[in-house]
ROSERO-264970 format. One record per residue (C-alpha): x, y, z; residue in three letters. Coordinates in steps of 0.1 Angstrom, whole numbers, padded with zeros to 4 digits, always signed. Each point is the difference from the previous one (the first is absolute). Layout:
<pts>
XYZALA...
</pts>
This chain:
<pts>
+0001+0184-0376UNK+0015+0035-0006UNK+0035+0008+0002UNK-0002+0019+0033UNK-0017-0033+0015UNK+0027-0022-0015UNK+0028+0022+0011UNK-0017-0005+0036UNK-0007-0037+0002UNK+0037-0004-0010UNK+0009+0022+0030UNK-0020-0018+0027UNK+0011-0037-0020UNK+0036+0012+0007UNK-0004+0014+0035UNK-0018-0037+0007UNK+0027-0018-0014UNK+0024+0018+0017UNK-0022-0004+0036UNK+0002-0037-0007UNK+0033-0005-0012UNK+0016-0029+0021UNK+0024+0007+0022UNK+0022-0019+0026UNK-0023-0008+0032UNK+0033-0005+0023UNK-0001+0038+0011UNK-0035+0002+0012UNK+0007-0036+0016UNK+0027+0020+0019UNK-0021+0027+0007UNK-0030-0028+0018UNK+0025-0012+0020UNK+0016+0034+0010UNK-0035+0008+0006UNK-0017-0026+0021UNK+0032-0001+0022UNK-0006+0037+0005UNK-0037-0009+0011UNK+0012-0026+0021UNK+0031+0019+0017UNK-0022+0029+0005UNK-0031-0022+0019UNK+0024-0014+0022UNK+0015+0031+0008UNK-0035+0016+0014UNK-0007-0035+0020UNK+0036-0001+0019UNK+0000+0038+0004UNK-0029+0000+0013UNK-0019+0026-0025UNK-0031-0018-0008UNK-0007+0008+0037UNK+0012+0038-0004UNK-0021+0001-0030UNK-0029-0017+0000UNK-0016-0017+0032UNK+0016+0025+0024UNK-0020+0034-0012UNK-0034+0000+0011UNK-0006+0020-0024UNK+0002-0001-0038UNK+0007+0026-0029UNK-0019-0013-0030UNK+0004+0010-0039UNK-0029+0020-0015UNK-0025-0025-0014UNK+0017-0024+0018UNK-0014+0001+0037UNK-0013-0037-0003UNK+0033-0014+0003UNK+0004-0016+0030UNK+0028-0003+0025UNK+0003-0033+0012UNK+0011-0015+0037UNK+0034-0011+0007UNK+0002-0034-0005UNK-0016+0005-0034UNK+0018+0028-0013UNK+0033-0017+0008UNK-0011-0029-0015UNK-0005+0026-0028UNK+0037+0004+0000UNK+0010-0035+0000UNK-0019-0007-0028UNK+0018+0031-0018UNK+0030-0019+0006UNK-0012-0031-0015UNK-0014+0015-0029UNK+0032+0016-0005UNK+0022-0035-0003UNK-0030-0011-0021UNK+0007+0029-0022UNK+0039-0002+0002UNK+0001-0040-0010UNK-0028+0000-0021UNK-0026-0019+0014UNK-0033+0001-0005UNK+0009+0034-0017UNK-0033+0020-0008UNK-0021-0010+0029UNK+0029+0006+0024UNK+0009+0035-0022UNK-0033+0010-0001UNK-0008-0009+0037UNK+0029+0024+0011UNK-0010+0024-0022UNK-0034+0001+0017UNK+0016-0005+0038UNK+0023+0027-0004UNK-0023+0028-0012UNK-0022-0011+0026UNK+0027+0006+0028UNK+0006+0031-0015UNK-0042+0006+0002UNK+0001-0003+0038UNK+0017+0031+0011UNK+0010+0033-0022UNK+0027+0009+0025UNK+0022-0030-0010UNK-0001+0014-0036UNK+0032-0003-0017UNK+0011+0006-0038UNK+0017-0034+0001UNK-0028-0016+0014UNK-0023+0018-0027UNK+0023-0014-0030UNK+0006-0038+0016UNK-0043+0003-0003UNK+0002+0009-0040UNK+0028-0024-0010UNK-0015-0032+0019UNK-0031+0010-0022UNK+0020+0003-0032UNK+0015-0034+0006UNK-0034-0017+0003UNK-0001+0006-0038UNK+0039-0007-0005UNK+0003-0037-0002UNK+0040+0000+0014UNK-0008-0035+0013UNK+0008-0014-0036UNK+0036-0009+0005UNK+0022-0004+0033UNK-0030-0007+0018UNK-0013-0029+0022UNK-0036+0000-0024UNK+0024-0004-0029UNK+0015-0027+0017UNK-0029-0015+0007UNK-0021+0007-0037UNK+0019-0003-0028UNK-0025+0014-0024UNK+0004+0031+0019UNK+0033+0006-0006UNK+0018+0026-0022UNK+0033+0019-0006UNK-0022+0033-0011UNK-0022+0022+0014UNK-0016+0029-0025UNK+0018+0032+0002UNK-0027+0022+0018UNK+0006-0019+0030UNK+0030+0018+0001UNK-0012+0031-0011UNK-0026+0003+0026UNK+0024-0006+0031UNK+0020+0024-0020UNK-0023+0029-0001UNK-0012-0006+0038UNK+0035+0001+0013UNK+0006+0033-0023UNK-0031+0015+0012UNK+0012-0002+0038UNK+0037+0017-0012UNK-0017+0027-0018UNK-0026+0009+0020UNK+0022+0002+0030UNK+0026+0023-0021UNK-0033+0020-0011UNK-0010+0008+0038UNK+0038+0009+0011UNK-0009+0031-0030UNK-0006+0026+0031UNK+0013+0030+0013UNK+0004-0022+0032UNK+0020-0027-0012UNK+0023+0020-0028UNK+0004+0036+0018UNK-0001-0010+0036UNK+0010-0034+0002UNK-0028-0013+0021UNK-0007-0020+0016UNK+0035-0018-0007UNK+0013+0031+0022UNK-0019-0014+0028UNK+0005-0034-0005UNK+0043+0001-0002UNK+0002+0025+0026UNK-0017-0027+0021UNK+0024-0023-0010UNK+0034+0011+0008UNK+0007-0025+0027UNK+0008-0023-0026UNK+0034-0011-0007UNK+0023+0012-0025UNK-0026+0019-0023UNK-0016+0016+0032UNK+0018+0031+0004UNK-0002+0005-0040UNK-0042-0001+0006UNK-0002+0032+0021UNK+0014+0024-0027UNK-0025+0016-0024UNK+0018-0007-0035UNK-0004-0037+0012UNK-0040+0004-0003UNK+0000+0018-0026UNK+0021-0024-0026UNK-0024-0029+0016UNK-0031+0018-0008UNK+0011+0004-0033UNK+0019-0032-0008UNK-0037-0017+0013UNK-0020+0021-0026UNK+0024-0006-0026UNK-0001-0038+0004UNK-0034-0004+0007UNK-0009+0016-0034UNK+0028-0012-0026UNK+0006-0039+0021UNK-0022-0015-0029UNK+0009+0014-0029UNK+0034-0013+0009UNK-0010-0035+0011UNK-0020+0002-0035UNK+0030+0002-0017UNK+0021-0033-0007UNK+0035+0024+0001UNK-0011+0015+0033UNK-0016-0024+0019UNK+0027-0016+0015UNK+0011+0037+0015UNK-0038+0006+0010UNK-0003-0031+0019UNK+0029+0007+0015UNK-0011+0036+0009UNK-0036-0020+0010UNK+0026-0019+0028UNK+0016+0027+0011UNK-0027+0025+0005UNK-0021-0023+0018UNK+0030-0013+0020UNK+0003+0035+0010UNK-0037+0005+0011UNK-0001-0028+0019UNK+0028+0007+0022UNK-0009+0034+0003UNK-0038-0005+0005UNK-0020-0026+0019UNK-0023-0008-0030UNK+0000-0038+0003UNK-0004-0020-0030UNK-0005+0029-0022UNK+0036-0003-0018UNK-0004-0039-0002UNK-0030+0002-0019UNK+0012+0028-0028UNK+0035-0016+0000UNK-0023-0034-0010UNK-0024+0020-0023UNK+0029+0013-0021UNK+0011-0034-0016UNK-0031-0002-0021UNK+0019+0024-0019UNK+0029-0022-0006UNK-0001-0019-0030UNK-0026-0033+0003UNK+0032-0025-0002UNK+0021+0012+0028UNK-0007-0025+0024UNK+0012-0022-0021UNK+0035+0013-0001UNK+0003-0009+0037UNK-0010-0039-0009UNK+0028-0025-0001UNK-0016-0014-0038UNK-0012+0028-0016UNK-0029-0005-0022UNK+0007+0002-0039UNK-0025+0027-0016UNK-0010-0029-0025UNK-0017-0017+0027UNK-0021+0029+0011UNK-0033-0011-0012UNK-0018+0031-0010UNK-0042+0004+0008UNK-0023-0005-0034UNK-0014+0037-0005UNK-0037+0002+0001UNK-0018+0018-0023UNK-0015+0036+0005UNK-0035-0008+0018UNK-0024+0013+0019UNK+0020-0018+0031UNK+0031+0012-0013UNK-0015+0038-0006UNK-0016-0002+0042UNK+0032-0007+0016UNK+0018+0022-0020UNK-0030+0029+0010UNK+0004-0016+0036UNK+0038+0009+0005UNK-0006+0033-0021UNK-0024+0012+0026UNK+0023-0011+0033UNK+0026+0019-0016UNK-0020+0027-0002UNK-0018+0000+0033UNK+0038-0008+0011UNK+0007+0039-0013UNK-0028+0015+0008UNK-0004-0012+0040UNK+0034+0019+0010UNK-0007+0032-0022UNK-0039+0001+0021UNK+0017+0027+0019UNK+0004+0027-0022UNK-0041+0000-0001UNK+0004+0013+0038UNK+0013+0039+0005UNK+0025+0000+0024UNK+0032-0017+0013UNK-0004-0038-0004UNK+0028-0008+0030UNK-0024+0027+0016UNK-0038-0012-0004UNK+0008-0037-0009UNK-0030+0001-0025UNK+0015-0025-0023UNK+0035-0006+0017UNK-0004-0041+0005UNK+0008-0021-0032UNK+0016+0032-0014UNK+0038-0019+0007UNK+0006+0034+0017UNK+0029-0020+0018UNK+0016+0016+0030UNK-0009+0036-0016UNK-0010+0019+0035UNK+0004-0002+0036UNK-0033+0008+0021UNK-0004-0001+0040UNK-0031+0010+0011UNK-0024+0004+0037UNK-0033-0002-0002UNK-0031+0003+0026UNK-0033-0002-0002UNK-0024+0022+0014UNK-0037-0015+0006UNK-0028+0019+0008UNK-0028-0017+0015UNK-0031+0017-0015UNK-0029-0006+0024UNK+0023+0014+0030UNK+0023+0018-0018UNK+0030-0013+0020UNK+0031-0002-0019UNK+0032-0030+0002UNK+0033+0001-0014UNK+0008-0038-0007UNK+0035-0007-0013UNK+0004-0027-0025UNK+0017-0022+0018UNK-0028-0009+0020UNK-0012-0023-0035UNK+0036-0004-0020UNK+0035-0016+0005UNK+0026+0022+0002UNK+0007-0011-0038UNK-0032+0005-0013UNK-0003+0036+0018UNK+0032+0012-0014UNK-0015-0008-0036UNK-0036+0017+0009UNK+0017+0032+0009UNK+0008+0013-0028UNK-0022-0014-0029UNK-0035+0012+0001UNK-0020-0026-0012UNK+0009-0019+0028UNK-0009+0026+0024UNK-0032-0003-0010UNK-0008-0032+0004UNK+0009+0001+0037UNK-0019+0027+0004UNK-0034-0019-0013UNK+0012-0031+0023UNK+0005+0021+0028UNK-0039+0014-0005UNK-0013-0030-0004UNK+0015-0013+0030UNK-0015+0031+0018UNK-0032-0008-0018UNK+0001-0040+0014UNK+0006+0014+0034UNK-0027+0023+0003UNK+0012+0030-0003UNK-0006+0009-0038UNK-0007+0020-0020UNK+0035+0018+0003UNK+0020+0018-0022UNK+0039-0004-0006UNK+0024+0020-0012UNK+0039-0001+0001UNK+0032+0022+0010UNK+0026-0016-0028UNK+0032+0008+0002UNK+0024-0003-0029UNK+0036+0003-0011UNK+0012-0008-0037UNK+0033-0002-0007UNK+0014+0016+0030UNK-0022+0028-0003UNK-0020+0021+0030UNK-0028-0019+0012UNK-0033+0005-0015UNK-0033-0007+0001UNK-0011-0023-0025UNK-0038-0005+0002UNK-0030+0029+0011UNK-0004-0002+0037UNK-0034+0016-0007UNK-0011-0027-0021UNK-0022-0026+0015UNK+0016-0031-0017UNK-0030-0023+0011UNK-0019+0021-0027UNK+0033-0010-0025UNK-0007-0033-0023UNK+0030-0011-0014UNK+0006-0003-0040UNK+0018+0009-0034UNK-0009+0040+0003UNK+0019+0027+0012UNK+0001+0004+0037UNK-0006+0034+0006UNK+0004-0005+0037UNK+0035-0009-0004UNK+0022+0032+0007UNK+0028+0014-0025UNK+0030-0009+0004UNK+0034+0025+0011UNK+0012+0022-0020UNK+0028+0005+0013UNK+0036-0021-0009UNK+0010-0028+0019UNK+0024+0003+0027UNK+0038-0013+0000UNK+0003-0016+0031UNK+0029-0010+0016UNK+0013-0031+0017UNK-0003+0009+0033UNK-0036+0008-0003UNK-0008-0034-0015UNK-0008-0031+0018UNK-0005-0026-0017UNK-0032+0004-0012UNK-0010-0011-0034UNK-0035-0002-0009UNK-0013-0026-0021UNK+0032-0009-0008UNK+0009-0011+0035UNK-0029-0027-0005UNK+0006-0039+0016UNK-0009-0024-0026UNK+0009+0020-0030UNK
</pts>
């Protein structure tokens, strides 16, 4: 072995060693209880609200993800049944029972509710998917769990350290990434769309007056990008952490009374304790556990099992990086085209209202319709097609094949979008001379997809707003 290849099997003996250094499991104990509570408290919300209805059996009409048409939306009694077994799964997860069926069940039920409709998208929802997957190969059931109860031999006081690390980097990835997308001439120059969301809120008590001057926007636009970008550094830090998690509380106090973004605060508010250190729980016990009776997992040795799950995390770290930078392969405004906006964590970074129609043409006769959307979609679901052009085109290839059932196909349809971003003009988003029957949806540029304004976004004022907030204004979030 030459020096060079000694040098480097040190390196990767070390960086395994230090991947499977024990450390305390009470943390990520916490964390599957904070977690499965969430799932829970979050199921039960859709069923007494009423959303599972809004949602999912109400439309008549589903948006689908490309490569992902076969998912099927199921009827009502089924799909709230879906829900009630969310909320199971979640108290499995929470005490510990039956731990990586029940994990990996939710895991699977939850990306499938997400599957069913593209219009319920939400960021949150998007990272509840990714962590109920990482947990299916965290065993947090070890300790304070029902299975531990119940199994002895499964018990332990330590969990290796890249459990940690993993929730660690996922969390981090959503804080950056979010900080990353705030990096605009929107957000830092104009303050928007926080101009149009404060103004809109004014009616509020005490702080409501303060939300209709500009300087108030503009400090929240920055404080946002500022946290977002430098939060986990901070939490990294064992000096700063306790500040950071306090700023963690705050700012997400502060967006969920400002904001109707549901559960969005809860779950980041949860996600940061992973990077508390693994014995805090502990602290709050009334007999805390002596570090002599931790007993620490036997290290195996550097195999080819050991090497694939190392390559396996390696490469959902990197597809992790990689899936929210997939924009900067499109030309354009990303807020503007959407060609690689969803699992970007591009969280609350634009506001977008948009009208469309559709114009069909009826080629053996030539006649020509205007249908409005809201012949096929809920109000919701319309109010998310307007201004994201994927979405436009697949009603416009239901809406010929539905001419084509009836009769009265071939036909062509094209669409009269119009869009505003960030306060600005309305303008039109797709080609109106573009056939979009003739469109297939995919990965490549969308030509037919117009550029977006130019021009700055406008400062609106208070009295011109009413109310309206975009996605952010969404039931269920």
């Amino acid at each position: 072995m030459t020096e060079a290849e000694g040098a480097g099997a040190s390196h990767s003996a070390r960086l395994w060693s230090r991947l499977l250094a024990p450390r305390d499991i009470a943390a990520l104990a916490a964390f599957r209880v904070a977690f499965g509570l969430l799932i829970t408290t979050s199921a039960v919300r859709f069923l007494a609200y009423g959303w599972v209805d809004v949602f999912f059996t109400r439309p008549r009409f589903h948006f689908t993800y490309w490569g992902f048409g076969w998912v099927p939306a199921l009827p009502a009694p089924w799909m709230h049944a879906v829900f009630v077994l969310l909320a199971v799964l979640g108290l499995c997860v929470a005490a510990g029972l039956f731990y990586r069926p029940a994990v990996a069940l939710l895991a699977l039920v939850f990306t499938y509710v997400q599957l069913v409709d593209v219009t319920s998208y939400l960021n949150h929802y998007y990272l509840v998917s990714l962590l109920a997957g990482l947990m299916v190969f965290i065993p947090a059931h070890r300790a304070f769990s029902v299975d531990a109860w119940r199994r002895p031999a499964l018990r332990s006081q330590t969990l290796p350290a890249w459990c940690t690390f993993l929730l660690r980097f996922q969390v981090g990835v959503v804080y950056v990434f979010a900080g990353l997308a705030k990096l605009t001439t929107d957000w830092l120059l104009h303050a928007q769309p926080l101009n149009i969301w404060l103004s809109a809120r004014t009616s509020l008590p005490v702080v409501g007056p303060l939300l209709e001057e500009r300087w108030v926007a503009y400090s929240a636009a920055w404080a946002g990008f500022l946290f977002d970008t430098t939060i986990v550094a901070f939490l990294l830090a064992r000096r700063t952490r306790p500040f950071a998690y306090a700023a963690v509380l705050g700012f997400h106090a502060a967006t969920a009374a400002l904001f109707p973004i549901g559960m969005f605060p809860v779950i980041m508010v949860t996600g940061a304790l992973v990077f508390f250190s693994p014995s805090w729980p502990r602290r709050l016990l009334p007999r805390r556990d002596s570090p002599h009776s931790l007993q620490p997992l036997p290290s195996p040795p550097i195999g080819a099992r050991a090497w694939l799950a190392l390559t396996a995390a390696t490469l959902y770290a990197v597809i992790q990086l990689a899936v929210p930078l997939r924009s900067h392969l499109y030309d354009g405004n990303v807020l503007w085209h959407e060609q690689g906006m969803r699992f970007s964590w591009r969280v609350m970074a634009r506001e977008k209202n948009g009208s469309v129609t559709f114009v069909v043409r009826e080629l053996r006769t030539g006649r020509e319709h205007h249908v409005p959307p809201g012949r096929y979609l809920t109000r919701l679901q319309e109010r998310e097609m307007s201004s994201q052009p994927d979405l436009i085109l697949q009603l416009a290839h239901h809406i010929a094949r539905e001419y084509e059932q009836k009769g009265r196909g071939p036909v062509e349809v094209r669409a009269d979008a119009q869009v505003s971003l960030n306060g600005r003009p309305a303008a039109p988003l797709v080609d109106p001379r573009v056939d979009l029957v003739r469109v297939e949806d995919g990965l490549t540029r969308k030509d037919w997809i117009l550029p977006a304004p130019e021009t700055p976004p406008l400062h609106l004022r208070p009295a011109a707003q009413h109310g309206k907030h975009g996605r952010v204004d969404t039931p269920g979030a």
